[in-house]
N, C-alpha and C positions, 0 to 999 in steps of 0.2 A: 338298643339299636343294632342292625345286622349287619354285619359284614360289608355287605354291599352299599349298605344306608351310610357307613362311617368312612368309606372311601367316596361316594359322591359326595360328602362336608368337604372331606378335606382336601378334593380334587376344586369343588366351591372354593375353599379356602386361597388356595394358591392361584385360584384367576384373577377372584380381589387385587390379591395381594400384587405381581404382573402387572392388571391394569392398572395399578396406583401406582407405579414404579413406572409404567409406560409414559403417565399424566406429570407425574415429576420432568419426568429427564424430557418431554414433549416442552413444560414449562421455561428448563433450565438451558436448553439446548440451543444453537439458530447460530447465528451471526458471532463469530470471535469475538469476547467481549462482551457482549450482549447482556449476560444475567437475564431474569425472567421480562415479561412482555411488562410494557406500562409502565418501567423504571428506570429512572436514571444509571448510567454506569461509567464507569472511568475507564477508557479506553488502555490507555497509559498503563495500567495494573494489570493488565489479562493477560496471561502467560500461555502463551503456548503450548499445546498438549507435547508431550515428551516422546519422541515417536522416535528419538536417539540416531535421526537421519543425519547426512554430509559430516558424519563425527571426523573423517580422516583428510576433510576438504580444505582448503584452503581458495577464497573467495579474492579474486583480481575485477578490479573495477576501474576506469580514467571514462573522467566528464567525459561524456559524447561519443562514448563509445568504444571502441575499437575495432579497427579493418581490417578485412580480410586477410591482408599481409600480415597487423601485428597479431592477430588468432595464430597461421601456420607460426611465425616466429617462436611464439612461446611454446605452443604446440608440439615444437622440434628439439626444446632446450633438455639435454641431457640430465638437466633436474626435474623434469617433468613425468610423472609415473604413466600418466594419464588424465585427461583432460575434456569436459565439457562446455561448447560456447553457447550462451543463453542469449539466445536474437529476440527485442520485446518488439511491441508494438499495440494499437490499437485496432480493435476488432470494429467495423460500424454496423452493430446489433439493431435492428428493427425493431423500431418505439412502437410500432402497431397504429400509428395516427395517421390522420389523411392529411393534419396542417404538415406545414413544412417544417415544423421539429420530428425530423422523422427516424435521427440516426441516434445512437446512448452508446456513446465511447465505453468501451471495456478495452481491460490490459490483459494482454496476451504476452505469450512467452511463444517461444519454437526453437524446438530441440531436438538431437540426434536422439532415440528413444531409448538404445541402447547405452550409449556414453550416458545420458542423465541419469536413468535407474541404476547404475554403477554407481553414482556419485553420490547419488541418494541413500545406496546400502539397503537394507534388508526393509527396511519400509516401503523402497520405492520398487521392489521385487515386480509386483503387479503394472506395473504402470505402463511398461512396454506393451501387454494386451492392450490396454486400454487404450494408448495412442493408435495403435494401430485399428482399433475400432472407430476412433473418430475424437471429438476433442474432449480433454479431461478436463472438468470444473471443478474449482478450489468447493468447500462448502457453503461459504460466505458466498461465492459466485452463482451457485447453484441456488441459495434460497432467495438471492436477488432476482434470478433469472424465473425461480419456480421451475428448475427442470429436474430431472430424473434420470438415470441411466437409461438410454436409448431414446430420450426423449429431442426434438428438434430445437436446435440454434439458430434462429433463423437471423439472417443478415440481409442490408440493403441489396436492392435488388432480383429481388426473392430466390440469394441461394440460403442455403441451409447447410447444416452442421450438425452431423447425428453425436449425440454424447455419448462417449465412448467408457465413462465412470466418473465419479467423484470422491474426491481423496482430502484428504487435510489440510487446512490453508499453508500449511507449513512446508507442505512436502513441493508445492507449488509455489517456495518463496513470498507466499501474500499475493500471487497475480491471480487472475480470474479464470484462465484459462488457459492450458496450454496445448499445443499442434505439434506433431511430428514437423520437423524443419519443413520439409518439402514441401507440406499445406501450408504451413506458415507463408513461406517465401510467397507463395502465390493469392494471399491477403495480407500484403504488405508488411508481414512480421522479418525484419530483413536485420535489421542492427545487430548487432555483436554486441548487447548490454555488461556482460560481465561475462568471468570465466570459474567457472568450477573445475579446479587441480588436485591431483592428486600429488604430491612430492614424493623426491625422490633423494634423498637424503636429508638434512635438518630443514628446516624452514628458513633460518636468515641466509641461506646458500641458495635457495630461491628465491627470496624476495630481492636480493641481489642482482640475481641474473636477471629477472624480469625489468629492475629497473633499468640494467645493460640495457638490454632490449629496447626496451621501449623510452630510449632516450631523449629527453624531454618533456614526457609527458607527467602529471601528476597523478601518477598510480595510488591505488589504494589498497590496501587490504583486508579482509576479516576470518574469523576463523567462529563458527559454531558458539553460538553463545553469545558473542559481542555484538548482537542484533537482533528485535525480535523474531524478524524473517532474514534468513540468510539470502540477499537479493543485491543488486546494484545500484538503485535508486537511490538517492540520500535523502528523501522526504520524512518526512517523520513517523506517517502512517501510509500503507498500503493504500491505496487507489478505494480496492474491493470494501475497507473498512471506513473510510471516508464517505462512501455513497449506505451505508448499514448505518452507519447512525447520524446522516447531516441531509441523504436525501439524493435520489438518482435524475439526471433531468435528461434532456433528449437535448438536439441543435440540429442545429439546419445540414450539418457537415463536419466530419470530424475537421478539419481544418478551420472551419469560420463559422463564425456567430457566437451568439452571446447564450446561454441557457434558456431553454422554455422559458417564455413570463409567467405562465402558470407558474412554475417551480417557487421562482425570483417573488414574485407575490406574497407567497405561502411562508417563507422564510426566509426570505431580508430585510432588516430591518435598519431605519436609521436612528440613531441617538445620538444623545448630546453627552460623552464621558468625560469626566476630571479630567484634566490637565490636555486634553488633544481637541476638545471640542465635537461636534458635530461629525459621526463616522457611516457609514455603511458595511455593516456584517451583517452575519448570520444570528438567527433571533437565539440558537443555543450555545454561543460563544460572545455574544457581546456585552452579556453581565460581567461573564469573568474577565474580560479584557477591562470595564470599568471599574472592575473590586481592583486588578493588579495595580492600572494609575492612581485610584484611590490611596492604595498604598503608598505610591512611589510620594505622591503629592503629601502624606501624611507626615513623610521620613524627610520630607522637604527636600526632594532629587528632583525637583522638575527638570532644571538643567541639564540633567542629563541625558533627555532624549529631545528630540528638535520635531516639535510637536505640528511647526509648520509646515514642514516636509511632507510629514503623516498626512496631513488637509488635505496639502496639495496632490495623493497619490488617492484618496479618496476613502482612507481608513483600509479595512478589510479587501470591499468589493470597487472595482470600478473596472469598466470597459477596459480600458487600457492596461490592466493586471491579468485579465485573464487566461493569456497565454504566453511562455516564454520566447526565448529568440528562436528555438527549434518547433514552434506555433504547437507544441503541446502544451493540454491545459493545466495551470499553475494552481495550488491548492484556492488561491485566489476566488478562486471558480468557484468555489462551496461559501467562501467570504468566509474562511477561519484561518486565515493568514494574515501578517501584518509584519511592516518592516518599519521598525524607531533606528530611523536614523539618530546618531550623537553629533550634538555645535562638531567639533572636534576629530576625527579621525584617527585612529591609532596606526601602528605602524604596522605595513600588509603582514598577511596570515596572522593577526591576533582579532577575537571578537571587537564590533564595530563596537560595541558599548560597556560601558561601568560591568562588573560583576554585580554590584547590589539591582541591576537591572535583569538583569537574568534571572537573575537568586527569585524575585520578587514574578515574574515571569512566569518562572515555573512552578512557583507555590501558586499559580491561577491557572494552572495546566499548560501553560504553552511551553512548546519545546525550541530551543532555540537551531536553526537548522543551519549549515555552514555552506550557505549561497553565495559567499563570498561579500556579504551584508550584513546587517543585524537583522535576521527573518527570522519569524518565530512563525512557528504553525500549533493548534491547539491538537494537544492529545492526551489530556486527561488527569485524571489524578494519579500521580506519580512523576508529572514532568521532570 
């Protein structure tokens, strides 16, 4: 063979090899969590790519928010190095339909572009381009959406939203998309959801001050690690990862109605489980909700959860769960939520139920979530 004959093999060889390495990681790739097409996966297990972002942050979050005032407050507090406020909200994305399910709630962030890519560290370097090009998509968001860099967002009432890049669900906290503040502001991304800080001496000398501060409120904390996404929400899974493996539906408004009945069709189902009776969920959460009663009823714990309640509230799905006091939609919505109340009540801030309910909960994936209830929402193998 000549020369030239053994460098086209082996220039051959290396295209193979590429495309099969392309077909792989095309395979393996998509949705956090996800593993390959056509397969079960445990949401709960997928680790976040290591991208070593918010490593020096310290994460301030209180239910409902926080206002304008308590932002400058802590904002101004001599332990504060520098600081980030992450205002969420929901985006009403155009389902493309002529019925009147015509709006598909997505979660939005809005941010200073400069304070967040500080806070993000050397990961989040780029992202100030990119806000300033137009809105950044998580990639979970992105392959929900099927968009592309530069590609069109379009929203009710035909404006639009050029995409300005797409970055790592992580780097984006788990939201779907995020806005320079000022665009935010002006599609209703307005809340103060939480705070990214930098300190300024030790940590319990801030955590201190803030609760000075913010005097009476029930603040919270985290720091890098103690969450899959460093965010404010206390849900168990991202919004963006909820609609990737349980299903996206559209509604009349982000405010009111109940999801597509196409959707509701396709996957809710009602059954009859051990010990709670006759439920309404989600057709890929309601087995594992009947193995965990299975259980409890095996262990002979019926008593321990108040199975009539559960009826009355309609298991998983019912109209009346679908959205909290703040009329955002409750995981409810997907129908992979469920609240077992106990006969019994324990004494405030400890869980509403037995530990052997939990324990048993979460060896069927559900995570138990601290609603100030016994609410479990499903996430997978690892609850």
């Amino acid at each position: 063979m000549t020369a030239r004959g053994r460098a086209l093999a082996i220039l051959t060889c290396l295209s193979v090899l590429v495309a099969g390495w392309v077909v792989f990681v095309a395979e393996w790739s998509g949705p956090a969590g996800a593993g390959p097409r056509g397969r079960g996966f445990g949401v709960a297990g997928a680790q976040v790519a290591g991208l070593g972002a918010f490593q020096d942050q310290l994460l301030i979050w209180a239910p409902g928010g926080l206002s304008d005032r308590e932002v400058g407050l802590v904002r101004d507090s001599t332990r504060v190095a520098a600081i980030s406020a992450v205002r969420t909200g929901l985006l009403p994305v155009a389902s493309g339909r002529r019925n009147r399910y015509r709006v598909v709630p997505v979660e939005a962030m809005g941010v200073d572009p400069g304070a967040y890519a500080a806070a993000a560290g050397l990961p989040g370097r780029r992202l100030v381009g990119m806000l300033e090009r137009g809105a950044v998509l998580s990639r979970t968001g992105a392959g929900l959406r099927r968009l592309r860099p530069g590609g069109p967002l379009r929203l009710t009432g035909g404006r639009i939203l050029r995409v300005g890049g797409v970055v790592d669900d992580a780097l984006l906290g788990g939201y779907e998309v995020a806005l320079d503040r000022d665009v935010g502001n002006r599609y209703g991304v307005r809340r103060a959801d939480y705070l990214l800080v930098r300190p300024r001496g030790p940590l319990t000398g801030l955590e201190k001050a803030v609760r000075g501060l913010l005097r009476g409120r029930p603040v919270q904390f985290a720091l890098p690690g103690d969450r899959r996404f460093l965010r404010g929400d206390d849900s168990a899974l991202p919004l963006a990862l909820v609609k990737a493996r349980f299903g996206e539906f559209a509604l009349p408004s982000l405010r009111r109605g109940a999801p597509d009945p196409s959707w509701a069709r396709t996957n809710l189902v009602t059954r009859r489980v051990p010990l709670l009776g006759r439920v309404r969920c989600h057709r890929m959460v309601v087995e594992d909700l009947a193995d965990a009663m299975a259980d409890l009823h095996r262990r002979k714990l019926d008593a321990l959860v108040d199975a009539a309640a559960v009826r009355r509230q309609g298991g998983c799905w019912s109209r009346r769960l679908l959205r909290g006091p703040d009329g955002r939609l409750t995981r409810h919505a997907w129908g992979i939520a469920v609240t077992l109340r106990a006969p019994a009540r324990p004494p405030a801030g400890r869980p509403a139920l037995d530990q052997r309910v939990l324990k048993a909960m979460a060896r069927h994936g559900f995570a138990w979530v601290p609603h100030g209830d016994a609410h479990f929402e499903w996430v997978g193998t690892g609850a």
